[in-house]
N, C-alpha and C positions, 0 to 999 in steps of 0.2 A: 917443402917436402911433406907428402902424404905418410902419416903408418899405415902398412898394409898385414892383415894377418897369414904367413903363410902354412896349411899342410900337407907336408911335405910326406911322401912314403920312403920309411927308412928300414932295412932290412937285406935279407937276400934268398937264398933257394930256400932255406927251412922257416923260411916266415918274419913277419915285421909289422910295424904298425906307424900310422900316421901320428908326425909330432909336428909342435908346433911353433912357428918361429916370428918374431914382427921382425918387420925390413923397410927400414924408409925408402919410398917409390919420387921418382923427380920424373919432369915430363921427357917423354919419349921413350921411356924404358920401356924394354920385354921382357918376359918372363925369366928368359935366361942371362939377363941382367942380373935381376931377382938371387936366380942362384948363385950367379957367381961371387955378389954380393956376400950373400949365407954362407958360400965357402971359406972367403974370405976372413969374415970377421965370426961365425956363430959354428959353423959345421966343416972344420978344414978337409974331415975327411967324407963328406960328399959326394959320393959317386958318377956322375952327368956327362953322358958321350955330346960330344957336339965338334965338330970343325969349323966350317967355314963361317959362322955366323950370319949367312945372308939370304937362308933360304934357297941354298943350291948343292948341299952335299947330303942333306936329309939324315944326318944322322943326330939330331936333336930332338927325336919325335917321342911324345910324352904324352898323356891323358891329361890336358888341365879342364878343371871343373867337369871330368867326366867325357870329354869331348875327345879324338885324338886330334893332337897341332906340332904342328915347329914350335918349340920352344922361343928361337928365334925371330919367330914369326908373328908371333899374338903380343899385341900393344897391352900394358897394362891398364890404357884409359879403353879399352875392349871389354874389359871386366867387370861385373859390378863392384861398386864400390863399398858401398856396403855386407859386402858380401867377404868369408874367407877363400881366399885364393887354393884350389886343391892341386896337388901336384902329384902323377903316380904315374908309374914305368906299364910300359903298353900289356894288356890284359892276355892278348891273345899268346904271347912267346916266354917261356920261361924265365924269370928272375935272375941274372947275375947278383949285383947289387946294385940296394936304392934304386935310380932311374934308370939304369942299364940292364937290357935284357937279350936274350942269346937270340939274333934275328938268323944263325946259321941254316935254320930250316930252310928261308927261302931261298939261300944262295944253294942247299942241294936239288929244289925243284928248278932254278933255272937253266942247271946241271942234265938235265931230263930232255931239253928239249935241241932237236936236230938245227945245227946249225943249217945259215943259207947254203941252198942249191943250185947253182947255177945251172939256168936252162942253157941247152948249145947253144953256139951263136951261129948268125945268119951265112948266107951262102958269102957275104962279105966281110964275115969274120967280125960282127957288130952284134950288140944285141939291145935292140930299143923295146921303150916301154913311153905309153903315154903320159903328161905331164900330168893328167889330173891324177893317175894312177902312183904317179911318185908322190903326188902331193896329198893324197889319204893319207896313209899312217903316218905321217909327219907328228904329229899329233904326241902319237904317242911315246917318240924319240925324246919327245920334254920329261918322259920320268926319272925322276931323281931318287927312286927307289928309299923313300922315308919310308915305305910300308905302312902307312898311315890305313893305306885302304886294305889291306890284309887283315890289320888289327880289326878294324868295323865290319869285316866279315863275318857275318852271322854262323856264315857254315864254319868257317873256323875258330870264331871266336866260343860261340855255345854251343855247337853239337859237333865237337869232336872230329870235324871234318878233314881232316890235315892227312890222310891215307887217301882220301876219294877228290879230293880238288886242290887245284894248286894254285886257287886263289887269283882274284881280278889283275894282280899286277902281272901276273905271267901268263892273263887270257890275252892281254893288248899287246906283250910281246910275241905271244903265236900271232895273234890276229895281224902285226906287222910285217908278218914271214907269209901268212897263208894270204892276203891282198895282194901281195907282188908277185906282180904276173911274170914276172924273170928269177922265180923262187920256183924247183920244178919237184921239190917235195909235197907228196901228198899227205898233209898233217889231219886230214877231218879223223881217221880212225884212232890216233892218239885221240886229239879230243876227246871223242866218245869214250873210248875204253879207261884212259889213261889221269887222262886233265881233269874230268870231271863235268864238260860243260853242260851236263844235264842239271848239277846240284844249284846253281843260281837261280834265284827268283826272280830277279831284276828288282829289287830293294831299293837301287840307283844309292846305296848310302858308302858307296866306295866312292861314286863321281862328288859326293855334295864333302868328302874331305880332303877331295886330291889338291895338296895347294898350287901346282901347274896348271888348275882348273881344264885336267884333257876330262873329256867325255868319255868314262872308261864302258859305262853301262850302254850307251846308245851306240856311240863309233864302235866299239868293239867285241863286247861279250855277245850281243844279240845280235850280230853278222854274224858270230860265228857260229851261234845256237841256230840260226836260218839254215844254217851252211848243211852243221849235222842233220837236221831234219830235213831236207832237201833228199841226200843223199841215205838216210836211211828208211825215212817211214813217208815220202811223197811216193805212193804206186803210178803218179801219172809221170814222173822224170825216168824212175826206172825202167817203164817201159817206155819209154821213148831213148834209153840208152840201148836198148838191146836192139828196137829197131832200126835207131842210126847205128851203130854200130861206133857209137862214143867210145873212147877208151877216159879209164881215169889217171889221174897223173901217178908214175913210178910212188912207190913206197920206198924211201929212202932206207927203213927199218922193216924188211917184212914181219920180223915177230913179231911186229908191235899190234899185228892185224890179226893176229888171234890171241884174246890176251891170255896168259897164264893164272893162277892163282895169284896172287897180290899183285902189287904195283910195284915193277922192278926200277929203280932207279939208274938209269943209264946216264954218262957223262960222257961227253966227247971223247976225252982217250977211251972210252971203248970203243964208240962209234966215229972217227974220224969223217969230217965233211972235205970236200974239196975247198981250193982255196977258196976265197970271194973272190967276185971281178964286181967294178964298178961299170955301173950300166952306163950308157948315154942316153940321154934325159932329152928328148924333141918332140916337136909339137905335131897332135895330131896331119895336121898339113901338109907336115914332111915325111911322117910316114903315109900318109897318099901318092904322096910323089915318087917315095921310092917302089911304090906296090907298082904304079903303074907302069912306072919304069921298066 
């Protein structure tokens, strides 16, 4: 067995500091070995949210060396070794204590957004969609909500952003509502108004921490920033909606389409959705068949 030096952040909402603890490391270990360890024998009372230890409940996510990770998830032979191991609760959300911090924010922005719409179904009471079309946001159904990439959010980590955007993890869940073409809510003007999708740069440093490895910056946020500038500042689709005589999809929320003074936070029991219906999922080929039918 290796010694390891660890610093650890000990504290809670009115402040704390790193202390420091050795812990013998054996192979295979991760971080949150480490701690449990320290609970054990050095720090009983230790603070450290964690479940499932396997990298599928996300809620062990921590800043080690600066970086955010799964606790669970980062091998201690990942680390330098000569180096002390840093351990600190994520920057961007308020301090509980020690390693636990209040991630409540984001469960009220996902609060915010309109559940699925189902579009009516067909004249035989069916509602298809193409397979490649099911098979986009697949992607993004892999989030296990560590919030890893909220914390590396620039706009919310250093400028205050948490009133104007509601951050990468909940652009890929609109972006999974607003790609499905049997979803018959029109979300771009929340975007706009609401979501914030003007405030990303494309950083891409929410994709390079997601440990599901989805492509939150390519597959999702920049369809949806395409989507909004389509629809609001392209003068050649515009006119061409007024010539055809395009309509755009129902607003599920009309006030959301002219916004008021702040950012009002709506949750489902205010705005109740229809039920879900599960689509049937068939292959282009077969809706030819039935077209032509």
């Amino acid at each position: 067995m290796a010694m390891r030096t660890f610093k650890v952040w000990r504290g809670d909402r009115e402040g704390g500091e790193l202390r420091s603890y050795e812990a013998a490391v054996s192979e295979g270990m991760v971080v949150l070995d480490v701690l449990h360890q320290l609970q054990a024998t050095q720090a009983p009372d230790l603070a450290v949210r964690w479940n499932c230890k396997a990298g599928k409940c996300g809620s062990c996510s921590m800043e080690i060396n600066g970086k955010p990770k799964l606790a669970c998830m980062t091998r201690m032979n990942s680390l330098p070794p000569e180096q002390p191991v840093t351990v600190q609760p994520l920057k961007t959300f308020p301090v509980i204590r020690d390693l636990v911090t209040d991630v409540s924010w984001n469960y009220r922005q996902n609060q915010r957004i309109a559940p699925f719409k189902p579009v009516a179904p067909g004249p035989d009471g069916q509602r298809r969609m193409y397979q490649e079309d099911a098979d986009r946001p697949q992607e993004f159904r892999k989030c296990i909500e560590c919030f890893l990439c909220q914390d590396v959010c620039h706009v919310l980590r250093d400028r205050e952003g948490k009133e104007r955007f509601v951050g990468p993890r909940f652009m890929i869940r609109v972006a999974g509502l607003e790609m499905n073409p049997l979803d018959d809510d029109d979300r771009i003007p929340e975007l706009k108004q609401h979501f914030g999708s003007g405030m990303c740069n494309i950083t891409r440093c929410c994709t390079e921490v997601c440990p599901e490895h989805i492509n939150i910056t390519d597959n999702g946020i920049i369809p949806l920033k395409e989507r909004v500038v389509d629809r609001y500042y392209d003068p050649l689709l515009a006119v061409g909606r007024l010539l055809t005589g395009k309509k755009l999809r129902t607003i599920a929320r009309p006030e959301l389409a002219r916004p008021e003074h702040g950012s009002p936070e709506l949750s489902r029991a205010e705005h109740p959705g229809p039920e879900q219906a599960e689509p049937e999922l068939v292959r282009p080929e077969a809706v030819a068949r039935t077209r032509s039918a």
